[in-house]
C-alpha positions, 0 to 999 in steps of 0.5 A: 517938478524936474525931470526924471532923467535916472534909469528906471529899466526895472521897476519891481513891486514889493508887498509893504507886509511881507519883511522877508521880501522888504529885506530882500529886496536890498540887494536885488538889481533893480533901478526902482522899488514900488513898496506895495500897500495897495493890491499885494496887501489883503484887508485885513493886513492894510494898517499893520502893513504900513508900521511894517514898511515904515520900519523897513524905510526907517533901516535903509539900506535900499541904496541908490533905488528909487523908493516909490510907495504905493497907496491905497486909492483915497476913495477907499477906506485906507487911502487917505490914512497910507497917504499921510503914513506914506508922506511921513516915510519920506519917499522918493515919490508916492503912487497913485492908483487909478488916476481918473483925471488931475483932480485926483492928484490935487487931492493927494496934494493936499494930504502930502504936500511936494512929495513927487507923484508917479499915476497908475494909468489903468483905466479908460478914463485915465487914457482920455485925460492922459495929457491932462494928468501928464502936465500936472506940476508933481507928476513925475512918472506915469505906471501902465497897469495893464491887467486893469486896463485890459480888464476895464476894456473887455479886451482879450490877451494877446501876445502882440497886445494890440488891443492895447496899443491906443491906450499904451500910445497915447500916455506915451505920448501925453508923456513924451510932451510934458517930460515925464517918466513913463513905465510899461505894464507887468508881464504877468508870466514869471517863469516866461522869460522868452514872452517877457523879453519879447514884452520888454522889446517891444515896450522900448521899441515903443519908447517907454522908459522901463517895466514894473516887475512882478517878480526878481526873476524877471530883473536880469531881462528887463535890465538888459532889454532897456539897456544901451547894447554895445552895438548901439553904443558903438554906434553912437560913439562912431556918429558922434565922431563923424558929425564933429568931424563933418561939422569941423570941416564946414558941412553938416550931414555925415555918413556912417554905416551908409546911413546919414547922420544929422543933428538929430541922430547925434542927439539921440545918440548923446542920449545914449551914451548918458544912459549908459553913464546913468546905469554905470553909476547906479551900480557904483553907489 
């Protein structure tokens, strides 16, 4: 499966049956939309829910997002129905929830074909079969659910999420290794924007691509937490520049800022740069 190199700084779940918010979210800023059959949608409103986003998919209008469909796990009664209708609306990728192993992507596989996959990581058994479930050949991305996580683990809520970290680290780097997309958990405080961008920081800090999204208040932080700033891309202009300039000359090591710059640093600081391209060329389309 080829690598996912589009932004995916927001990644914000929508209920498949809800219209009113399956129609707004055309114009919302986000870079990926999740449509939701799985925990937005009760029981009772599972089957009419996938007639309903269907018909949202067939009208278009979501531009340059990437459509995601979450189904139902196919353990449960209405997986491996969402999983067909799913297939059958043509989407970017399909989601799975509570990936426990490979195994698990094998038998969406076989009701979807080559559709892209994206995992829910959410349970401990998903943290320990990480790099196996990563280096599956449809595997695109890998989604943090965090809330399950810390629910499976017993683990109490801090703001630094350090009971966490193990789980958050080893699927980044079970990620990073086989060059698939990897997104945050959500920031279940809606109205919190200073603890979602503290949560955002530190999501890219670590090195994940963006975060899933509970709500369209949230956009505009994470937008501008997993972007390039103009500082960083002033200086990733400015390092690219001496290290041609170093190498013209026959050396190999430059100097900006009082910081030395070597190969590596110009090959973060091209990454980006194309960042920025990606997200300016999101916005045209």
């Amino acid at each position: 499966m080829p690598k996912l190199t589009r932004p995916l700084r927001s990644v914000l779940y929508i209920p498949g049956s809800k219209p009113r918010a399956l129609d707004k979210a055309r114009g919302l800023p986000c870079d990926a939309i999740i449509f939701d059959l799985e925990d937005a949608v009760s029981p009772d409103e599972k089957s009419a829910a996938r007639d309903t986003l269907a018909e949202a998919l067939s009208a278009g209008g979501y531009g340059a997002r990437l459509r995601v469909i979450r189904i139902n796990g196919l353990e449960t009664e209405w997986g491996a129905e969402d999983a067909r209708a799913a297939a059958a609306m043509k989407p970017d990728a399909i989601l799975l929830p509570k990936v426990g192993s490979p195994a698990d992507l094998e038998a969406l596989v076989e009701i979807v074909g080559d559709i892209p996959l994206w995992a829910m990581m959410e349970t401990p058994g998903a943290m320990l079969n990480a790099p196996a479930i990563a280096a599956h050949r449809q595997l695109q991305a890998m989604v943090m659910g965090t809330n399950d996580l810390a629910k499976d683990l017993q683990a109490r809520f801090r703001a630094d999420r350090l009971p966490l970290m193990a789980g958050l680290g080893v699927c980044l780097l079970a990620a990073k290794a086989h060059g698939v997309a990897i997104v945050d958990g959500v920031y279940n405080a809606f109205k919190d924007d200073e603890g979602l961008r503290a949560e955002c920081d530190q999501g890219r800090d670590m090195g994940f691509d963006g975060k899933t999204l509970i709500h369209p208040a949230q956009l505009d932080v994470a937008n501008a937490a997993f972007s390039p700033s103009e500082e960083e891309a002033d200086l990733a202009r400015r390092q690219i520049a001496a290290y041609e300039e170093v190498i013209a000359s026959g050396q190999s090591v430059a100097v900006v800022d009082g910081k030395i710059v070597e190969n590596l640093h110009v090959a973060t600081a091209r990454e980006t740069l194309a960042k920025l391209d990606a997200i300016e060329a999101l916005k045209s389309e």
